[in-house]
Structure formats: C-alpha cells, structure tokens
N, C-alpha and C positions, 0 to 999 in steps of 0.2 A: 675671063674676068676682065672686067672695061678698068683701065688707068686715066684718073682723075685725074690733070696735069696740074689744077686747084691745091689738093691733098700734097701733090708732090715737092712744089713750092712751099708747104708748109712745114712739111716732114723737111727738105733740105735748110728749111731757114731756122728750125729748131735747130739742127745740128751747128750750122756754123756760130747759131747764139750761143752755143755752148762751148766755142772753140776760144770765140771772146772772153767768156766768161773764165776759163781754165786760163788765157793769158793776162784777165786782169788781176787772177790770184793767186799766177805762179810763185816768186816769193816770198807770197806766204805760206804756201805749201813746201815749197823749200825748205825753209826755215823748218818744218814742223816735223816734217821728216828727219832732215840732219841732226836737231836738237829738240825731241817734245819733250814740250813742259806744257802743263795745263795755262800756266801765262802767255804765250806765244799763242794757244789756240783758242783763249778770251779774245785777245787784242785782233786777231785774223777776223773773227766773226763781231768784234766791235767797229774794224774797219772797210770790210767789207759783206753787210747785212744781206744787200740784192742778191751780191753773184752767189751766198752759200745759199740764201731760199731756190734759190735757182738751178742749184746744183741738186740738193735734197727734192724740188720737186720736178726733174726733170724726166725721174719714171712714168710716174704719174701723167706728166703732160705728152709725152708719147704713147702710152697707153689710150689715153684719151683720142688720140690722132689715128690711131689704129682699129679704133671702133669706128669712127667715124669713116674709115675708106672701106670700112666692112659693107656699112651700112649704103655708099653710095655704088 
C-alpha cells in the first residue's frame, strides 16, 4: 500500500487541531466534571460554539480522511 505523505499531513494536522481545541476548553471541561450542572454546560457551549462543533464533528472529519487515503 503506497503512503500519501498529502493524506498524512492532513491526518497529523487534524489531530493537533484537536489538541488546541481540548486546551481551548479545558476549564471548561473542568469545571463540568468537578461540578455538572446543566448551567455550566449551557455557558461552555455558549462560550465556546467552534471548539465543541469541532469536537462533535471530529469523527466524522477523520472518517472522511480515511476514505479518502483508501481511495488514493
């Protein structure tokens, strides 16, 4: 099987999107853990909208990435 170094670049720079993402909403995950309330996890998804669509569709966008090195 031929490695697309393209593909790989993509696959690695998804992952560290998501390492940013996990450190821009660490405290709020904190927070939500130590004390959930359904108010802490309004405000979390009120303050930060991108990094949780981000989070929620990051199956998805690896999936996607993974046909796609099928295919080449």
């Amino acid at each position: 099987m031929k490695i697309n170094p393209s593909i790989m670049k993509l696959n690695k720079y998804s992952y560290l999107l998501m390492i940013f993402i996990f450190f821009d909403v660490y405290n709020e995950i904190k927070i939500i853990f130590d004390h959930f309330t359904f108010h802490a996890l309004y405000f979390a998804f009120l303050r930060h909208p991108l990094a949780f669509f981000m989070i929620f569709t990051f199956p998805y966008l690896n999936m996607k990435l993974n046909k796609i090195k099928l295919f080449n």
